[in-house]
ZAVO-733673 format. One record per residue (C-alpha): residue number from 1; residue in one letter; chain; x negated, y, z. Coordinates in Angstrom, 3 decimals, always signed. Example, Ala and Ser with C-alpha at 12.3 -4.5 7.8 and 13.67 -1.06 7.14 Angstrom:
BEGIN
1|A|A|-12.300|-4.500|+7.800
2|S|A|-13.670|-1.060|+7.140
This chain:
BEGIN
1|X|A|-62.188|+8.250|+1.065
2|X|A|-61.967|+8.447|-2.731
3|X|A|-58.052|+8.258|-2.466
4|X|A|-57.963|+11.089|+0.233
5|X|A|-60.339|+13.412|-1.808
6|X|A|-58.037|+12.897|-5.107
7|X|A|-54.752|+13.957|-3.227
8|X|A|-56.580|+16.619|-1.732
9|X|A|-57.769|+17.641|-5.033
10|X|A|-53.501|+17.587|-6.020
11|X|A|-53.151|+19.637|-3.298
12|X|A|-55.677|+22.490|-3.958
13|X|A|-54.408|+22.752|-7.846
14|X|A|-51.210|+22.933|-6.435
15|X|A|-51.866|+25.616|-4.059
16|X|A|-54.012|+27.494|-6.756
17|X|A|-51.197|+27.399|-9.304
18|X|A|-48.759|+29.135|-6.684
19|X|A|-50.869|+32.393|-6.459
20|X|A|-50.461|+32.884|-2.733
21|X|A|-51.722|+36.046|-1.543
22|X|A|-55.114|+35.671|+1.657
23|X|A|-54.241|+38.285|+4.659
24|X|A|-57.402|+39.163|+6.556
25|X|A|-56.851|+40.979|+10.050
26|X|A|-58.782|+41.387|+12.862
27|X|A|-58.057|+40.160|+16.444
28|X|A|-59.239|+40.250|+19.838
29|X|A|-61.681|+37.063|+20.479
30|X|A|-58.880|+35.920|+23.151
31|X|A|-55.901|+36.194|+21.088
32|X|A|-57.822|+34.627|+18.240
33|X|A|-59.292|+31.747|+20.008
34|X|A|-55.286|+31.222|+22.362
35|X|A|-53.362|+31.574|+19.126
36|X|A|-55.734|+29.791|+16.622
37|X|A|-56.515|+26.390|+19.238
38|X|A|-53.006|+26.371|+20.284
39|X|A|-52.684|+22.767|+19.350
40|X|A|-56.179|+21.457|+18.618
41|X|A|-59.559|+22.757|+19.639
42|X|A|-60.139|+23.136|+16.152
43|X|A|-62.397|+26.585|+16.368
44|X|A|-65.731|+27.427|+17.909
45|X|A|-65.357|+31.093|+18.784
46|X|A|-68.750|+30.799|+20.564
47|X|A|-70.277|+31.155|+17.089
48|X|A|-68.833|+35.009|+16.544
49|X|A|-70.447|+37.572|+18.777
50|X|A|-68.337|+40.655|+18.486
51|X|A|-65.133|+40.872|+20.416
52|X|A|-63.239|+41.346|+17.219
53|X|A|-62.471|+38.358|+14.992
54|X|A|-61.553|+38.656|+11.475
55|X|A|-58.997|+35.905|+10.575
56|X|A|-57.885|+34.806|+7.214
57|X|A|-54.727|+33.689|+6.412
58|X|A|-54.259|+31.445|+3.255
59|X|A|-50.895|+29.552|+2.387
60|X|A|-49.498|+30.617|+6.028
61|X|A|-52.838|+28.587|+7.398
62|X|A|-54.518|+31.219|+9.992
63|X|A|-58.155|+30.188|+10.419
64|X|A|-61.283|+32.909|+11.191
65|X|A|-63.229|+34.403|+8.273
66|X|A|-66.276|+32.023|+7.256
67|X|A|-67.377|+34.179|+5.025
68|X|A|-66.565|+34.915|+1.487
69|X|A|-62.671|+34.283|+0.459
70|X|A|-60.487|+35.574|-2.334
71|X|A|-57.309|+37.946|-2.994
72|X|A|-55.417|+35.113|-3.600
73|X|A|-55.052|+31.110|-4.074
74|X|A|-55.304|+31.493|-8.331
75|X|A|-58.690|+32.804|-7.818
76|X|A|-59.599|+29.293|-6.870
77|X|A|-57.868|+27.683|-9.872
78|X|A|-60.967|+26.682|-11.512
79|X|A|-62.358|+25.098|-8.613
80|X|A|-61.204|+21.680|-6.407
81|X|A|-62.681|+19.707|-4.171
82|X|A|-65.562|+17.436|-4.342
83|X|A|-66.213|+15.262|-1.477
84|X|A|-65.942|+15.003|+2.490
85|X|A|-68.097|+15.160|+5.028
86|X|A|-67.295|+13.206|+8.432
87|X|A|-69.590|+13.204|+11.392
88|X|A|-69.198|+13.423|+15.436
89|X|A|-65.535|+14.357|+14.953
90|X|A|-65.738|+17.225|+12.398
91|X|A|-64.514|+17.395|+8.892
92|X|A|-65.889|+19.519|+6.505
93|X|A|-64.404|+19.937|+2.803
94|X|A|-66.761|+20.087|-0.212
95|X|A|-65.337|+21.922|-3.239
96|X|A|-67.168|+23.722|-6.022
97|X|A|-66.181|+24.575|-9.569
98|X|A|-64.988|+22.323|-12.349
């Protein structure tokens, strides 16, 4: 894994250096869950309760909000990734700051 996390960490400097502007809009949960899962089952949309879904768009990558996000990619520019996390079939990214 310590190959995959140092491209990765290319990557997000990459991305961060390009000062990409987020979207955030809100969907219905069926659009969100049809349009979002449309080739994997990526998304648990059992987790959000209302019928509206925020979702966050980052470097044309649609995903729904987890939380706190940025204005843009460059407000990540002091930050990258740290590790990865692999277990029954879901990967999670670690990143923090420098």
């Amino acid at each position: 894994r310590p190959g995959l996390v140092e491209q990765l960490q290319g990557e997000f400097a990459k991305i961060a250096e390009e000062d990409i502007a987020t979207t955030i809009e809100s969907w219905p949960r069926a659009r969100a869950e049809a349009e979002l899962n449309k080739v994997q089952q990526n998304f648990d949309f059992n987790v959000f309760k209302d019928p509206e879904i925020r979702i966050v768009g980052v470097a044309n990558y649609l995903c729904p909000c987890g939380g706190t996000h940025v204005r843009s990619t460059r407000d990540v520019k002091d930050w990258t990734v740290t590790g990865l996390k692999c277990k029954k079939g879901v990967v999670r990214v670690k990143y923090g700051k420098r």
